[in-house]
C-alpha positions as CSV (number, residue, x, y, z in Angstrom):
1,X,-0.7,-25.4,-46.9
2,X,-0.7,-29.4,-47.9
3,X,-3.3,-31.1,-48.4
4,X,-4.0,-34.4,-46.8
5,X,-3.2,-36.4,-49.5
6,X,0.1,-33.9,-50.4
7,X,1.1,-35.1,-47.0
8,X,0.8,-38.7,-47.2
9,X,2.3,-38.8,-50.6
10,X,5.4,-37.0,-49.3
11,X,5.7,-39.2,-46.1
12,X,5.7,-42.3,-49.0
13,X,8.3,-40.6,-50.7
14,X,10.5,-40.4,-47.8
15,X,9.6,-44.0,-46.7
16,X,10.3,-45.5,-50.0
17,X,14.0,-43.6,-50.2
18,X,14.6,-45.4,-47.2
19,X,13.4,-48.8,-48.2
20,X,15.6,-47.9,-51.4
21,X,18.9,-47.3,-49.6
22,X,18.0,-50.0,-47.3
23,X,18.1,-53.1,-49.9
24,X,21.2,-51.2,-51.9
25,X,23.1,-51.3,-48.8
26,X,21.9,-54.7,-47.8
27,X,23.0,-56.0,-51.9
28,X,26.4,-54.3,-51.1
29,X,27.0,-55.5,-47.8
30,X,26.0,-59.2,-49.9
31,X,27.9,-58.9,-52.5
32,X,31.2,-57.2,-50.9
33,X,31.0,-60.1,-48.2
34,X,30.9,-62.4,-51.3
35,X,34.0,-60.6,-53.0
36,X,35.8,-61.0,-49.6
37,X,35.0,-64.7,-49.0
38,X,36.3,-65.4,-52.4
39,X,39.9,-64.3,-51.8
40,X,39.5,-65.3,-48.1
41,X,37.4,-68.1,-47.3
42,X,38.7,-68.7,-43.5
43,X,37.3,-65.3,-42.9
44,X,33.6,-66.3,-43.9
45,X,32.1,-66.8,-40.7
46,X,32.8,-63.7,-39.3
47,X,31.0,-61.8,-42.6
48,X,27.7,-60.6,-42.7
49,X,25.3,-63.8,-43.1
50,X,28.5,-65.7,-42.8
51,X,27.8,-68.2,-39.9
52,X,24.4,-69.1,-42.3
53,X,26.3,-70.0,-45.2
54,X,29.5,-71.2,-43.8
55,X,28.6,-74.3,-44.2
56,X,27.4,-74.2,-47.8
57,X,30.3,-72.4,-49.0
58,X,32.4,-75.1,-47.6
59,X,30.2,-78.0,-49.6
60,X,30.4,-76.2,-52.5
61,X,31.9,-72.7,-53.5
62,X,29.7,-73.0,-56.8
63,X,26.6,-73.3,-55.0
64,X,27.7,-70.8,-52.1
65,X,28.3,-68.5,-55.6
66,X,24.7,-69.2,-57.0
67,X,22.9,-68.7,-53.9
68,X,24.1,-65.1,-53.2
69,X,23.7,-64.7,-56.8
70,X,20.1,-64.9,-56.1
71,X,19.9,-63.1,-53.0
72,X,21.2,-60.0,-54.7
73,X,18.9,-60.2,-57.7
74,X,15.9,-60.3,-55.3
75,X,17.5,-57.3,-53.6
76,X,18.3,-55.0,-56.4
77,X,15.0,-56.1,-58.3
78,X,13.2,-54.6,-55.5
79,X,15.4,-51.6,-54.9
80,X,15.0,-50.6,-58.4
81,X,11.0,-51.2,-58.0
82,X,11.3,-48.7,-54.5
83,X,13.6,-46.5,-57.0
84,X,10.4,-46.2,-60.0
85,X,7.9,-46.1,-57.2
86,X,10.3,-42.9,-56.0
87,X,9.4,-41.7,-59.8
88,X,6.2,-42.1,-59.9
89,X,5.6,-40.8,-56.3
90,X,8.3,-37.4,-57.3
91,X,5.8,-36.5,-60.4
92,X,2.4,-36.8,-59.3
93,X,1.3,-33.7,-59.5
94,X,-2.2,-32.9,-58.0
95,X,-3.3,-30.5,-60.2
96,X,-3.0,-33.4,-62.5
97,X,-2.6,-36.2,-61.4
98,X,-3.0,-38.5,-64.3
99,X,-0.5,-39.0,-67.1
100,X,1.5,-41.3,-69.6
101,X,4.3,-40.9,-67.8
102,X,3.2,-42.1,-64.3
103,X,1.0,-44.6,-66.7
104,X,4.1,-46.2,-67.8
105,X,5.9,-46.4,-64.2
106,X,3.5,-48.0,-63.2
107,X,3.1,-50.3,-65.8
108,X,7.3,-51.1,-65.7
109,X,6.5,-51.5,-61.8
110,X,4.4,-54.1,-62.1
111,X,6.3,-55.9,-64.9
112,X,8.8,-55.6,-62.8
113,X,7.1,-57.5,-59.9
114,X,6.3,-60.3,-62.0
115,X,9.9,-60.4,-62.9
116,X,10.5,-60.5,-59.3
117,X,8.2,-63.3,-59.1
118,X,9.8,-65.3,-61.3
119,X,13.2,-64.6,-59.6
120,X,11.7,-65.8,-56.5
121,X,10.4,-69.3,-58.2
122,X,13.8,-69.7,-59.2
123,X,15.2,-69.3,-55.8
124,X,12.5,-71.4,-54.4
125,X,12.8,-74.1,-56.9
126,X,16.9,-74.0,-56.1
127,X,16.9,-73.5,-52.6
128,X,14.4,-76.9,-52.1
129,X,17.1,-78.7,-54.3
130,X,19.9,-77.5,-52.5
131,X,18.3,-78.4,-49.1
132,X,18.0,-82.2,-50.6
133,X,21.9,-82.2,-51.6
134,X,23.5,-80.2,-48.3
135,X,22.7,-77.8,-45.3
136,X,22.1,-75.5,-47.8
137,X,20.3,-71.9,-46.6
138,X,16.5,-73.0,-45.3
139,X,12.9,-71.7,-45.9
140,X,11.6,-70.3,-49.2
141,X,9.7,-66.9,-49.9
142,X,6.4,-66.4,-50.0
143,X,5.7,-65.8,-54.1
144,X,2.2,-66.3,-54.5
145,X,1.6,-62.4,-53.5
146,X,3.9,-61.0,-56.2
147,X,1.5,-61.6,-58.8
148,X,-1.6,-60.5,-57.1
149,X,0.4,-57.3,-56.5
150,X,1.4,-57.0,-60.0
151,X,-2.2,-57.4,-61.1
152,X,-3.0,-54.5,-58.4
153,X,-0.2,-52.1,-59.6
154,X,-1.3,-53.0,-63.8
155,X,-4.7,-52.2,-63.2
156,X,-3.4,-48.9,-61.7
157,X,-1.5,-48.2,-64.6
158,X,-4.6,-48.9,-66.7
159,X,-6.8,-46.7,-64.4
160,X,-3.9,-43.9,-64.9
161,X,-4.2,-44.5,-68.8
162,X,-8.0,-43.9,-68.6
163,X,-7.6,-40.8,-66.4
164,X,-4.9,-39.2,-69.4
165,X,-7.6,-39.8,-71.8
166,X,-10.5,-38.3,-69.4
167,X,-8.1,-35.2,-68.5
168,X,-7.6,-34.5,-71.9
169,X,-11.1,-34.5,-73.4
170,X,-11.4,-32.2,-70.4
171,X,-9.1,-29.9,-71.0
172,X,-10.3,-29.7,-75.4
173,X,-14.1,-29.1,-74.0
174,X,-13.3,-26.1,-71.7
């Protein structure tokens, strides 16, 4: 029989597969939209996220170009963070928990969000530009909380490191 905490990890595992397949599909859906816009641009509006950018796209093709640019790096940075917290969440092991491996998942994880953070400045720092020159796409994202949760997920990592190094002075005493 699971225990509790068997359970919940388990339920995480299944949530985060779906948050994973989620922003892939959303990137696709982007990005084949994009493909399809570029050989037929009458067609835009009728596209997913279409009637949002229509009118970006028709001020400027290049601009239309950089801002899904940025919309799928957000999406696949954060898939691939649901795909390593999928890893980490796969090898944790209760009958130990701690070691280098999950250590360093963690640690790309929150490198990872800080990337993300910095993606997100970028966007933020275009999009308010954009919104000066045109109709370009409105509102920013949030970005402040990336870096708190990168600091949350590092000191994880670290906490894992320490419990490697107190499992295996365990394990040479007994």
């Amino acid at each position: 029989m699971k225990t509790r905490t068997e359970q919940i990890l388990t339920i995480m595992n299944v949530l985060c597969w779906i948050v994973y397949i989620g922003l892939m599909v959303e990137a696709g859906t982007i990005m084949v939209s994009y493909a399809i816009t570029a050989i037929n641009p009458q067609i835009a509006s009728k596209l997913y996220m279409g009637a949002t950018l229509l009118p970006l796209m028709q001020f400027s093709f290049e601009y239309y170009t950089l801002t899904i640019a940025f919309m799928s790096a957000l999406l696949i940075i954060k898939a691939y963070i649901a795909f390593l917290v999928i890893k980490v969440l796969s090898k944790i092991k209760m009958t130990s928990p701690f070691t280098m491996e999950i250590s360093r998942l963690l640690e790309k994880v929150s490198y990872l969000i800080i990337v993300l953070w910095g993606v997100v400045m970028l966007s933020n720092a275009y999009t308010a530009w954009l919104q000066n020159k045109t109709e370009g796409p409105q509102g920013n994202l949030v970005s402040g909380e990336f870096i708190f949760l990168a600091g949350v997920v590092f000191v994880m990592a670290q906490i894992f490191k320490k419990g490697v190094e107190i499992q295996s002075e365990n394990e040479l005493t007994v």
